[in-house]
MIDREN-719932 format. One record per residue: residue number from 0; x, y, z of N, C-alpha, C in turn. Coordinates in Angstrom, 3 decimals, decimal comma. Layout:
<pts>
pos | n.x | n.y | n.z | ca.x | ca.y | ca.z | c.x | c.y | c.z
NUM | X | Y | Z | X | Y | Z | X | Y | Z .
...
</pts>
This chain:
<pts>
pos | n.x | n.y | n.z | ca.x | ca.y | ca.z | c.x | c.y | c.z
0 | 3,875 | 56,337 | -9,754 | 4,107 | 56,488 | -8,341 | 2,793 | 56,293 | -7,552 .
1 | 1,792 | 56,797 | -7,979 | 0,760 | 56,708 | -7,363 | -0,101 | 55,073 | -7,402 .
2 | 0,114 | 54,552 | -8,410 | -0,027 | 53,296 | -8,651 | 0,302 | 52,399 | -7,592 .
3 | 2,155 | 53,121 | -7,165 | 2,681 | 51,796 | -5,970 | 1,529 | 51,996 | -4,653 .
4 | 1,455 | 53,513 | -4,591 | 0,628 | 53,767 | -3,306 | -0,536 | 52,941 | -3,274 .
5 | -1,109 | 52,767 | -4,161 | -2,261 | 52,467 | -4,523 | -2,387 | 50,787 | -4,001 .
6 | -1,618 | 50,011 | -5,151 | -0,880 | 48,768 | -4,629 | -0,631 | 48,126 | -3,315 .
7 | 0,100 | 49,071 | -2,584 | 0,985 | 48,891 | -1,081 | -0,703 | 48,870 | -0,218 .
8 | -1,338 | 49,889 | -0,548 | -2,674 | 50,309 | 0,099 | -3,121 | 49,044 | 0,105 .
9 | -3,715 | 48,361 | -1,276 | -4,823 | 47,510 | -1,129 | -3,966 | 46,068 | -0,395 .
10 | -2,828 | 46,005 | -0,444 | -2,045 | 45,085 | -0,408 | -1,854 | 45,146 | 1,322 .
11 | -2,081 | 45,986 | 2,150 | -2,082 | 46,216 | 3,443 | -3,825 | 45,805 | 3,914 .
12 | -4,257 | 46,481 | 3,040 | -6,014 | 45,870 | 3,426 | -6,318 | 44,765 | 3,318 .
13 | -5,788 | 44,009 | 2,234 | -5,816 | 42,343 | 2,318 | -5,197 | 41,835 | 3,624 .
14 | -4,174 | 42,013 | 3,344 | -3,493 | 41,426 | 4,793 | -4,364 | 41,769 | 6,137 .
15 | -4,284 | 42,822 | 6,566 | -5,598 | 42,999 | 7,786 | -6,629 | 42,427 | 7,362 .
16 | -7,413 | 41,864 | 6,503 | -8,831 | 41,236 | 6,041 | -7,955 | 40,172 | 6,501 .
17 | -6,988 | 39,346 | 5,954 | -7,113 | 37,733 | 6,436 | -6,740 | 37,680 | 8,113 .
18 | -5,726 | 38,810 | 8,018 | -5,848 | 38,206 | 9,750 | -7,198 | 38,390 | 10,718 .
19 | -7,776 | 39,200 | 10,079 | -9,443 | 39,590 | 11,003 | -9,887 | 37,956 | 10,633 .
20 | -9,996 | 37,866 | 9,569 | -10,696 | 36,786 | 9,003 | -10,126 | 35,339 | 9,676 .
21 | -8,857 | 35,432 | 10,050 | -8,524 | 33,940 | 10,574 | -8,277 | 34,278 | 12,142 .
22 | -8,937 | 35,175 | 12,653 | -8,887 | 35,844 | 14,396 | -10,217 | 35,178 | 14,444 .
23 | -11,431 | 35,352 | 13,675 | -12,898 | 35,528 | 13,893 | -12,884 | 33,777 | 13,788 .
24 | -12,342 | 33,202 | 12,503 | -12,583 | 31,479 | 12,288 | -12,210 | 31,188 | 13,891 .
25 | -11,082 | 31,587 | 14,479 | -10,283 | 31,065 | 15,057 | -11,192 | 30,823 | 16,717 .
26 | -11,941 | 31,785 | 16,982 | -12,211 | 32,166 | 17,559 | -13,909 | 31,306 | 17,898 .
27 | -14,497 | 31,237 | 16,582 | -15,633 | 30,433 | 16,517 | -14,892 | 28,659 | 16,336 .
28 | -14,038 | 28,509 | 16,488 | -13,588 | 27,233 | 16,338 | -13,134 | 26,504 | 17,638 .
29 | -13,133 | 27,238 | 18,362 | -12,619 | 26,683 | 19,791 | -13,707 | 25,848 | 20,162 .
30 | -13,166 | 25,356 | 21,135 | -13,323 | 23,775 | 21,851 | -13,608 | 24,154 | 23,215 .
31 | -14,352 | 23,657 | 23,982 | -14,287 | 23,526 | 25,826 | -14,560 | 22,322 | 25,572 .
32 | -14,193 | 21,383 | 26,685 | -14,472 | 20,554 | 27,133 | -14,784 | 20,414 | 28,746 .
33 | -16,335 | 19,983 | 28,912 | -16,949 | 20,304 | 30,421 | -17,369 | 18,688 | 30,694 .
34 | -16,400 | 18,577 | 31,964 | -16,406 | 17,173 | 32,529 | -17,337 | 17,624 | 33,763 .
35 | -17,691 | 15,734 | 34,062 | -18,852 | 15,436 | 35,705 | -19,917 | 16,323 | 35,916 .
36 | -20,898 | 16,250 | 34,612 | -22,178 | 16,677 | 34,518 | -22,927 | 15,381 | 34,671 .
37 | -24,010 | 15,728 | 35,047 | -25,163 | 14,797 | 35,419 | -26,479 | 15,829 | 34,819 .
38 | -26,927 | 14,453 | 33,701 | -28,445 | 15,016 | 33,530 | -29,472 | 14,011 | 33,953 .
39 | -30,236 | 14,572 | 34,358 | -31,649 | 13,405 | 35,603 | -32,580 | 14,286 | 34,427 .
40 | -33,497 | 13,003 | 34,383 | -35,165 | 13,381 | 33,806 | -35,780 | 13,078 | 35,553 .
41 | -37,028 | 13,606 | 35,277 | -37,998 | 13,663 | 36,379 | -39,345 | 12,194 | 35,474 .
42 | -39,654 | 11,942 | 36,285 | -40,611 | 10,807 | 36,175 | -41,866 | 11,508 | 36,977 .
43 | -43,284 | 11,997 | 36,301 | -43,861 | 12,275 | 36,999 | -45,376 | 11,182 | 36,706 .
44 | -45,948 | 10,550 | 38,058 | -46,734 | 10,002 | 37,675 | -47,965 | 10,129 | 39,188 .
45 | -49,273 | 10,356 | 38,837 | -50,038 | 11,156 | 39,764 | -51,164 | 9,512 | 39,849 .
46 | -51,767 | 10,013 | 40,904 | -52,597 | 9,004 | 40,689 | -54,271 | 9,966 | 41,962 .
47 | -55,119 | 9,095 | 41,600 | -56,561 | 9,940 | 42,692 | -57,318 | 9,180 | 43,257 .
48 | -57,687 | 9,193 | 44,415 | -58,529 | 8,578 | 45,296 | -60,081 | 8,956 | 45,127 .
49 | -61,323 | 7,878 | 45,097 | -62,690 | 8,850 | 45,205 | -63,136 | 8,478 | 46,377 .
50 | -62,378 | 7,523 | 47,516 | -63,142 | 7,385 | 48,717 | -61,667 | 7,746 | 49,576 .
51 | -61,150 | 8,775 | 50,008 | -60,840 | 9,149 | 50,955 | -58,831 | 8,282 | 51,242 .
52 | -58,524 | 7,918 | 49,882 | -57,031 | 7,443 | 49,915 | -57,298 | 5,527 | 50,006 .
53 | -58,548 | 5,009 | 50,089 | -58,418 | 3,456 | 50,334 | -58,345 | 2,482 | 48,883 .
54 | -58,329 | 3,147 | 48,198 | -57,293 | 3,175 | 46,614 | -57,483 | 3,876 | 45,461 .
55 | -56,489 | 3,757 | 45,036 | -56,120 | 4,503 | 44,202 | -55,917 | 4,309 | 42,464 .
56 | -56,316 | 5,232 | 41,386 | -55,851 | 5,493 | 40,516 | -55,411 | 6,023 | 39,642 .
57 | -54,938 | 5,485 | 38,502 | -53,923 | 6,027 | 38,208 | -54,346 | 7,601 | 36,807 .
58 | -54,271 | 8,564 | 36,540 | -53,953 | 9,267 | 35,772 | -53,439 | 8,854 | 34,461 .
59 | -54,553 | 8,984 | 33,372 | -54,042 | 9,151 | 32,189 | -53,924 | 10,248 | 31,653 .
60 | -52,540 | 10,585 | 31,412 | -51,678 | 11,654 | 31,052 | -51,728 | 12,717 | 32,207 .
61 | -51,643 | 13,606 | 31,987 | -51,496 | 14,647 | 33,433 | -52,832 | 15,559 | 34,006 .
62 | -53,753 | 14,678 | 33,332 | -55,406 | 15,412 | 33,733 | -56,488 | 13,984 | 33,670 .
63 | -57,214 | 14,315 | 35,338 | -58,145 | 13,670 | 35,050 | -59,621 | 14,189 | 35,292 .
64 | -60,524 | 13,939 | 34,465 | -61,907 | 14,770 | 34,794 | -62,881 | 14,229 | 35,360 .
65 | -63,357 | 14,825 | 36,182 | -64,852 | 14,254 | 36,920 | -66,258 | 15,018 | 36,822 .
66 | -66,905 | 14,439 | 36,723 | -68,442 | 15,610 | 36,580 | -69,187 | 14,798 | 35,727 .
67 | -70,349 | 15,563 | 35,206 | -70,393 | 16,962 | 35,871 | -71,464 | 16,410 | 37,780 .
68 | -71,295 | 17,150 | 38,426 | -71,470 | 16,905 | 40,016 | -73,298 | 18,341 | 40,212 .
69 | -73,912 | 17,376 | 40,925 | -74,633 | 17,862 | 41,485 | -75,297 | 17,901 | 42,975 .
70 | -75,638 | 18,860 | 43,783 | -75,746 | 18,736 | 45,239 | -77,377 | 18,176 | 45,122 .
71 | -77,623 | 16,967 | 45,849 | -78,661 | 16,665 | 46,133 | -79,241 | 16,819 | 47,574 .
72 | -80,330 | 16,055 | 47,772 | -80,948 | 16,075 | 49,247 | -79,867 | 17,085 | 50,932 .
73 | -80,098 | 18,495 | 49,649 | -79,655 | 19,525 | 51,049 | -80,177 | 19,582 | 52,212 .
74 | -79,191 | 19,758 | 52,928 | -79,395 | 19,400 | 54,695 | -79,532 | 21,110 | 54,886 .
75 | -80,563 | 21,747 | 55,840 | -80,389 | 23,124 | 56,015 | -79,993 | 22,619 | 56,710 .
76 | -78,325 | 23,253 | 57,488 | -77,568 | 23,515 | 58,389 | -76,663 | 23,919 | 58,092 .
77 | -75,250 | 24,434 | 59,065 | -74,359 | 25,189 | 58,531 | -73,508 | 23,917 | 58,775 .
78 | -73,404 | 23,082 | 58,711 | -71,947 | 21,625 | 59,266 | -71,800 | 21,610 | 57,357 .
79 | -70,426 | 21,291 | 57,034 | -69,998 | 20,982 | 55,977 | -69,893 | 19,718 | 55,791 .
80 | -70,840 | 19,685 | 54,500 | -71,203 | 17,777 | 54,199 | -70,092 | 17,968 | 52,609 .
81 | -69,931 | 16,727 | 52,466 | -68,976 | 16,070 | 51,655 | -69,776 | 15,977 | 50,121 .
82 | -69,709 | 16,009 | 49,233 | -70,420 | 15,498 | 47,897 | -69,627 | 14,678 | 47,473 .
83 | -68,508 | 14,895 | 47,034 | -67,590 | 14,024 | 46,841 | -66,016 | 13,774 | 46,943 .
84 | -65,761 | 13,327 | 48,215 | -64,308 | 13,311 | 48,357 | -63,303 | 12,713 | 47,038 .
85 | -62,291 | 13,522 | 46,995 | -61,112 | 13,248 | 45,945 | -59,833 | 13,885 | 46,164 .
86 | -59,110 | 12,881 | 46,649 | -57,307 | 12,991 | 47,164 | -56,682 | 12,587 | 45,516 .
87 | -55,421 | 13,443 | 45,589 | -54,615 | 12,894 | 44,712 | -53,116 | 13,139 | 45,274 .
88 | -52,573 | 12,049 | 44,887 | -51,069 | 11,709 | 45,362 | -50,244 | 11,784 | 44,517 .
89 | -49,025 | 11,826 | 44,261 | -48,374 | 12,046 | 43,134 | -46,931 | 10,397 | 43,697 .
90 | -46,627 | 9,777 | 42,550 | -45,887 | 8,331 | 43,482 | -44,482 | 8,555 | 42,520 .
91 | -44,606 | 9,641 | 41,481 | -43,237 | 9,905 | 40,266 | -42,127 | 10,419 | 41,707 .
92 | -41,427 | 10,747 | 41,059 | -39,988 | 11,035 | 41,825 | -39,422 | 12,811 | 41,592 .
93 | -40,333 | 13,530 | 41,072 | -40,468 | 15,123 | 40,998 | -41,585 | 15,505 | 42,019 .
94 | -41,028 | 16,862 | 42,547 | -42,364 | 17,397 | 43,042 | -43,068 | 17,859 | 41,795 .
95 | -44,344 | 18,347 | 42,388 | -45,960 | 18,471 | 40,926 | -46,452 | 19,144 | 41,814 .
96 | -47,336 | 20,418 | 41,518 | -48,393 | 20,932 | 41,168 | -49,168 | 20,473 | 41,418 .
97 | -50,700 | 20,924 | 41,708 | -52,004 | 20,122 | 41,273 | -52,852 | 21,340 | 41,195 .
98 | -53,605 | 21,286 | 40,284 | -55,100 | 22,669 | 39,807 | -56,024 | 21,891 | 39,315 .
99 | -57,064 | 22,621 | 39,466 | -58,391 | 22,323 | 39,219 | -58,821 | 23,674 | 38,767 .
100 | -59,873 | 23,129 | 37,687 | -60,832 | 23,876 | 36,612 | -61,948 | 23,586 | 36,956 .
101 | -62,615 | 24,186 | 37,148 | -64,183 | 23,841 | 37,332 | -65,156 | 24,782 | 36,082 .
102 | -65,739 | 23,813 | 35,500 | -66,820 | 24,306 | 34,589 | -67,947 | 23,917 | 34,517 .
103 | -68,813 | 25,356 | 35,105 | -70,361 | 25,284 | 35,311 | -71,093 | 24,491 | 33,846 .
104 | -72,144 | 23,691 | 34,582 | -72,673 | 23,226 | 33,020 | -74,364 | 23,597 | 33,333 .
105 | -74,811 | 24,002 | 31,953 | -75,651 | 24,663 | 31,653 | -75,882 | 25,918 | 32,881 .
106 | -77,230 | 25,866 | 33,103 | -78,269 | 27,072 | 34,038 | -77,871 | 26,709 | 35,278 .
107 | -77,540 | 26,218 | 36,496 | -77,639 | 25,671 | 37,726 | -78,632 | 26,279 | 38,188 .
108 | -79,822 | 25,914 | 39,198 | -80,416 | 26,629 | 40,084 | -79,603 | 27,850 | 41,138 .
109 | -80,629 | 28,898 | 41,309 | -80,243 | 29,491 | 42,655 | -80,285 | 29,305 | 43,813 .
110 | -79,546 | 29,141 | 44,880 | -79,575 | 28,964 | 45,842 | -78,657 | 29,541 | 47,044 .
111 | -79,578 | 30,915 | 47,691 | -78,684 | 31,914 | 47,928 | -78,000 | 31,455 | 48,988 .
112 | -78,065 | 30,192 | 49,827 | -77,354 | 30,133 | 51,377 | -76,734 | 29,068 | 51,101 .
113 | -76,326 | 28,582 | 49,762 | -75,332 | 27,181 | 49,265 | -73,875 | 27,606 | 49,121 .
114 | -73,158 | 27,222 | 49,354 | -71,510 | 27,581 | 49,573 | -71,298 | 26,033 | 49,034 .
115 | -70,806 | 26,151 | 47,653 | -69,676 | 24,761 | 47,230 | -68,697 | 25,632 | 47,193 .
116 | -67,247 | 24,233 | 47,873 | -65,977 | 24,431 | 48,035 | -65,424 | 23,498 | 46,843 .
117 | -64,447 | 23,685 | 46,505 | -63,648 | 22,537 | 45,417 | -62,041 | 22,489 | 46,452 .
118 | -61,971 | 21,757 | 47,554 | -60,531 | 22,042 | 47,940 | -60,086 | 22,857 | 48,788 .
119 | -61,424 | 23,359 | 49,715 | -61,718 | 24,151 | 50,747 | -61,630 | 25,626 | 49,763 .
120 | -61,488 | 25,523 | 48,662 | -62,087 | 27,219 | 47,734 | -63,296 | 27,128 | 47,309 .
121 | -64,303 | 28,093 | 47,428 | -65,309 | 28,479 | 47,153 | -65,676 | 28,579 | 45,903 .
122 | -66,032 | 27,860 | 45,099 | -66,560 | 28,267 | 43,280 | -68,084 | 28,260 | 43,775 .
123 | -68,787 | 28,177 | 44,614 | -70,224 | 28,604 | 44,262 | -70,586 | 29,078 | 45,179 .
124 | -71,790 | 30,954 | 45,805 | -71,787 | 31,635 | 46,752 | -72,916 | 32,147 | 45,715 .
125 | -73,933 | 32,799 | 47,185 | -74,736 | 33,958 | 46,887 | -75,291 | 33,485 | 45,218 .
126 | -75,342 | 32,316 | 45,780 | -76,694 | 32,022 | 44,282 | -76,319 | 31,444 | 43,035 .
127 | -74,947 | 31,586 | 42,458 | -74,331 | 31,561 | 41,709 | -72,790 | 30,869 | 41,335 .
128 | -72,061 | 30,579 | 40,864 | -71,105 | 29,948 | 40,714 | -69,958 | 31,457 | 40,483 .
129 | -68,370 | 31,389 | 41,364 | -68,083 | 32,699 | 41,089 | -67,340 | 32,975 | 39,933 .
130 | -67,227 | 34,400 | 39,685 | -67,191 | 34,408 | 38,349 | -66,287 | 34,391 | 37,394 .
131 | -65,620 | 34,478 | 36,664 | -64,161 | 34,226 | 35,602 | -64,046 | 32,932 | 35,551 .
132 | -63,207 | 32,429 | 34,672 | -62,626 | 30,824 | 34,748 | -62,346 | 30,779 | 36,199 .
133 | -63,240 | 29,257 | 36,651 | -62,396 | 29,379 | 37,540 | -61,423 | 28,033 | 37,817 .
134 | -59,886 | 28,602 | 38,083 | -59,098 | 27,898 | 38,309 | -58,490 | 27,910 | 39,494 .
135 | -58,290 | 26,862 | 39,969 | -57,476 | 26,727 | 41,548 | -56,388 | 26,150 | 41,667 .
136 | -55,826 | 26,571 | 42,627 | -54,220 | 25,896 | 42,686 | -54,774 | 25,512 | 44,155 .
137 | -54,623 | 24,098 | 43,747 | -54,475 | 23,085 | 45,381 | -53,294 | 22,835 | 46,072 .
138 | -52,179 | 23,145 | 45,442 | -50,899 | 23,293 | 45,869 | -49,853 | 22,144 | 46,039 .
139 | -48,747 | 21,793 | 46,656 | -47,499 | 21,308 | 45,885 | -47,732 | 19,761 | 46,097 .
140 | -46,880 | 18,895 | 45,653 | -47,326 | 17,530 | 46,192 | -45,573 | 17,053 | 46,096 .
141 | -45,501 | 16,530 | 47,051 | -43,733 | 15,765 | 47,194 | -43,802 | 14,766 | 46,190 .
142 | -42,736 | 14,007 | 46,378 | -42,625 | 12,595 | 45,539 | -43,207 | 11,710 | 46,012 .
143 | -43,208 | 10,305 | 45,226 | -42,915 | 9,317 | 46,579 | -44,670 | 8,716 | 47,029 .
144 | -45,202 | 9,758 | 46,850 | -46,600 | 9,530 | 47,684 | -46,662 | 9,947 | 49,123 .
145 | -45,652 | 10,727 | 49,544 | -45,746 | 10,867 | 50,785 | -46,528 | 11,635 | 51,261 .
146 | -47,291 | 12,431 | 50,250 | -48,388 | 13,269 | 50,991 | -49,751 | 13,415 | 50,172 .
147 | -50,739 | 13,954 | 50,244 | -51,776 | 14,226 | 49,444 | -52,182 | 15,397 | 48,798 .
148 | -53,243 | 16,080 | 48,167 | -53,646 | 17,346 | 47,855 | -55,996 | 16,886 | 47,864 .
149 | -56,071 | 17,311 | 48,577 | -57,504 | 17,374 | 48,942 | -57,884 | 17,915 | 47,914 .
150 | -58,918 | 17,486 | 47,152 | -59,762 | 18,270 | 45,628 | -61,234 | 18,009 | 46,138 .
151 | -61,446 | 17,654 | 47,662 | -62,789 | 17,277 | 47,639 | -63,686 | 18,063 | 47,420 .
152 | -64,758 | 17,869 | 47,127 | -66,491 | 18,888 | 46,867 | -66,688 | 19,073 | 47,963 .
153 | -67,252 | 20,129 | 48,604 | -67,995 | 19,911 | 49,859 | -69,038 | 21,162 | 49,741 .
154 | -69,773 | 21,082 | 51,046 | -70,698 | 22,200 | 50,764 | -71,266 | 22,339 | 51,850 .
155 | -71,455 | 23,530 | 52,032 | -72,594 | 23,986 | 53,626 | -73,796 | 24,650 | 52,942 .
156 | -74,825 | 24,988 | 53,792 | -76,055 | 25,540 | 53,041 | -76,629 | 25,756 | 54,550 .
157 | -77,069 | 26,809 | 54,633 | -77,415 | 28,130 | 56,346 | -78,837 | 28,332 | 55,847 .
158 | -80,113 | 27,418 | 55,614 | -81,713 | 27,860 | 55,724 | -81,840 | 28,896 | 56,317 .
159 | -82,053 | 29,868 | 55,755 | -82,771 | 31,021 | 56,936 | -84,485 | 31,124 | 55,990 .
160 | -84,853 | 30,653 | 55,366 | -85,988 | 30,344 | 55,721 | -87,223 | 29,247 | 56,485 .
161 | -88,233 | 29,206 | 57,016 | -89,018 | 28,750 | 57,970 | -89,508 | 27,606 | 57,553 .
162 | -89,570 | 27,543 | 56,191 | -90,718 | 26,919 | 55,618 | -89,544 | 26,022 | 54,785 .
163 | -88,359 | 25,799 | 54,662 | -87,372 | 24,774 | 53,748 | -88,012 | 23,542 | 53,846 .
164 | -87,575 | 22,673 | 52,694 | -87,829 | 21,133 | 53,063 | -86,315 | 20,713 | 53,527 .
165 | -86,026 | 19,605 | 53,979 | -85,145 | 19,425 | 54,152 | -84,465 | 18,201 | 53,419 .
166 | -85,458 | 17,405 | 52,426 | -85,622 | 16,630 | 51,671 | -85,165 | 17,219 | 49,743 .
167 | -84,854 | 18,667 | 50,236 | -85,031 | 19,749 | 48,692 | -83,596 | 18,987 | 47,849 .
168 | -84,082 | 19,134 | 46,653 | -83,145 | 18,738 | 45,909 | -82,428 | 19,723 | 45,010 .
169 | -81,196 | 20,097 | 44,548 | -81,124 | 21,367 | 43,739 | -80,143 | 20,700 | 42,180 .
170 | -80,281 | 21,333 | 41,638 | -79,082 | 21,169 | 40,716 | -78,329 | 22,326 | 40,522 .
171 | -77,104 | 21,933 | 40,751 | -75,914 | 22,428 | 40,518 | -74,967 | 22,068 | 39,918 .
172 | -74,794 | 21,370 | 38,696 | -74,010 | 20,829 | 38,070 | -72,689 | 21,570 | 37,660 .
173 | -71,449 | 20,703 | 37,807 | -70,433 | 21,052 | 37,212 | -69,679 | 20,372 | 36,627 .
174 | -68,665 | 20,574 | 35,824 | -67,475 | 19,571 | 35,813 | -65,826 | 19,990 | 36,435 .
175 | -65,310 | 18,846 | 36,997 | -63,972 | 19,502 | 37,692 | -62,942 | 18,763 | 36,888 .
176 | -61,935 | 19,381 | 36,485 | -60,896 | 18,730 | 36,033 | -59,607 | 19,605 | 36,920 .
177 | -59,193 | 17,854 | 37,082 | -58,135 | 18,541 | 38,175 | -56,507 | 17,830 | 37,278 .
178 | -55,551 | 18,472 | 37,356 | -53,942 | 18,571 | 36,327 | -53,141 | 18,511 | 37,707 .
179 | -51,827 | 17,729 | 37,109 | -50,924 | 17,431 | 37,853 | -49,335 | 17,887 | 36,670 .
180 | -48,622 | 18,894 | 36,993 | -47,545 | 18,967 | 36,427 | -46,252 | 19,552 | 37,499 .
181 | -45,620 | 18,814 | 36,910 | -44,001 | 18,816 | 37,205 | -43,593 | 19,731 | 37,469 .
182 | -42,820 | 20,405 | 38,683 | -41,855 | 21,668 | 38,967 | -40,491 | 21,315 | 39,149 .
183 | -39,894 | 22,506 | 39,187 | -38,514 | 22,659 | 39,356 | -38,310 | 21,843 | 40,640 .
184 | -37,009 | 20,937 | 40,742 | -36,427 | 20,664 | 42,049 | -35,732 | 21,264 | 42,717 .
</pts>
């Protein structure tokens, strides 16, 4: 008697095992079908100016580097002179990004009333280049070429001493590498 119980038992547990078992197949076996999707790649392709946009080139791969840069024949005055202008345009069909890295090379001289900008930001003040990596975001660029991102050098320098030459030469060397990548549309 206990045998049938026994029997009927395991014989009820099988049965619930296959139907779990063909609920779960059944279940990982289904199908959707999802119509009128569209997938777009982005094409991103940047390109940089060194005189002010009167042409242009092109970017190999998504970084290009310049340097290393040094300020010569400082003007004491406070008017912001140029070292070296550099536009970059982006002509791909995504909006992009653009940053710049700047890395001090070797010792630079001091020079406490020199202000370099990279992009109207300040990487060099009060003598020194400022401090941490420094990285900048020059900010967004459309498609198309329709607009630019300014990476130029520039620099002011305020003599407050009597006795400056105005002929002085300094070194300040750096290198700038400026990146162009792809954002969300």
């Amino acid at each position: 008697m206990i045998n049938k119980k026994i029997l009927l038992s395991l014989l009820t547990i099988g049965l619930l095992s296959c139907i779990v078992s063909a609920g779960t197949w059944a279940y990982f076996q289904d199908t959707v079908t999802s119509e009128d999707n569209v997938i777009k790649t982005a094409n991103l392709s940047s390109e940089y100016s060194l005189n002010s946009g009167t042409s242009w080139i092109g970017f190999s791969g998504e970084l290009a580097t310049f340097g290393p840069f040094s300020v010569f024949n400082i003007v004491p005055d406070s008017t912001e002179h140029t070292v070296q202008s550099i536009l970059v345009h982006n002509i791909g069909n995504t909006t992009a990004s653009v940053s710049a890295t700047v890395t001090p090379v070797g010792t630079p001289d001091s020079v406490a009333d020199l202000v370099i900008e990279v992009g109207g930001q300040t990487i060099y003040t009060g003598g020194s280049f400022v401090t941490g990596p420094i990285i900048l975001d020059l900010g967004d660029l459309s498609p198309d070429g329709a607009d630019s991102v300014d990476a130029s050098i520039t620099y002011t320098y305020t003599d407050t001493g009597s006795n400056q030459n105005i002929d002085e030469v300094k070194n300040i060397p750096f290198d700038l590498a400026i990146s162009v990548r792809a954002t969300n549309t």
